[in-house]
N, C-alpha and C positions, 0 to 999 in steps of 0.2 A: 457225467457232468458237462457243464458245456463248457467246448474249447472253442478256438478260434485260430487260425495258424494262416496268418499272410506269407508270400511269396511274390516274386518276381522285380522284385526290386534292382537294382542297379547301379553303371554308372552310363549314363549315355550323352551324346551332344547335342547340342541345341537344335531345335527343330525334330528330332529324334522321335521316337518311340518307344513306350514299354503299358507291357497288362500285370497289372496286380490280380493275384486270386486271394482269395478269403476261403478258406476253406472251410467249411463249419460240422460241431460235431455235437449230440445232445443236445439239439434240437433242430425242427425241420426251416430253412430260413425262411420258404413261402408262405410262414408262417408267424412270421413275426417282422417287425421294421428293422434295416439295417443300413447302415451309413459306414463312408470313408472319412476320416479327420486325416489332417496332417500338423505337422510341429516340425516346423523350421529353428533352428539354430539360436536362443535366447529371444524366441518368440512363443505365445500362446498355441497352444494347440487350435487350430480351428476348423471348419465342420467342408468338407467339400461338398458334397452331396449325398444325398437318404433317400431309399427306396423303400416304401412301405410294404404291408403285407399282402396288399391289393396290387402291389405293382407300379402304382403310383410313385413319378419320381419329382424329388423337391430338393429346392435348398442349392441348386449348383451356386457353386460363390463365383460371384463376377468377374473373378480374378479368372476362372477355367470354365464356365460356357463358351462352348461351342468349340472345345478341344477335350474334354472330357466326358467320357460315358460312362456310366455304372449301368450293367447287366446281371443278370443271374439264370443261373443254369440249375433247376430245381432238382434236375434227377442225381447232378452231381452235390448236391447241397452246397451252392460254391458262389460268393458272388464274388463279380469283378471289376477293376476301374481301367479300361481303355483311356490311355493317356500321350495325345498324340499334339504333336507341335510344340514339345517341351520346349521352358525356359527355364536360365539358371533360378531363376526366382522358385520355382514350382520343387527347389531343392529342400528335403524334408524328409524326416520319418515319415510314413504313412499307416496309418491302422487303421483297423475294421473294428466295426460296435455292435451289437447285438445289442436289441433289447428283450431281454425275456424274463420278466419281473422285475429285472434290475438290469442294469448296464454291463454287460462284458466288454472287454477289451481282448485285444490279439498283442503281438508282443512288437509288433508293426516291423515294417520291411522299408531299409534305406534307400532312397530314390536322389542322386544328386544327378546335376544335369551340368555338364563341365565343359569345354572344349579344352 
């Protein structure tokens, strides 16, 4: 069946660094579209950015262009969010989504950004 299992979450400080992995299982991700969301603290969940099956990347939210990258690494079946110049704000659950027929989710990994 298909899983999803993020990692690399943290706590780090401002200006900081960290790489989320998605690791994915049941099915192959180059194969399908897949995106980061986060959900910050009595806020909505909302969408970082999606990488499609083609590779093609969309959707970075305003808030994290040009300090956020999403990759994937096909032989590992694993995508990732290089997340670099953290701020407190970017403090948030994080999950990974799969779409393959229907939406999975991952059980998301904690990212706070503190001094």
């Amino acid at each position: 069946q298909v899983q999803l299992v993020e990692s690399g979450g943290g706590l780090v400080q401002p200006g900081g660094s960290l790489r989320l992995s998605c690791a994915a299982s049941g099915f192959t991700v180059s194969s399908y579209a897949m995106s980061w969301y986060r959900q910050a603290p009595g806020k909505e969940r909302e969408l970082v950015v999606a990488i499609s099956s083609t590779g093609v990347i969309t959707n970075y939210a305003d808030s994290v262009k040009g300090r956020f990258t999403i990759s994937r690494d096909n032989a590992k079946n694993t995508i990732y969010l290089q997340m670099n110049s953290l701020k407190p704000e970017d403090t948030a659950v994080y999950y990974c989504r799969a779409l393959v027929g229907r939406a999975y989710w991952g059980q998301g990994t904690q990212v706070t950004v503190s001094s």
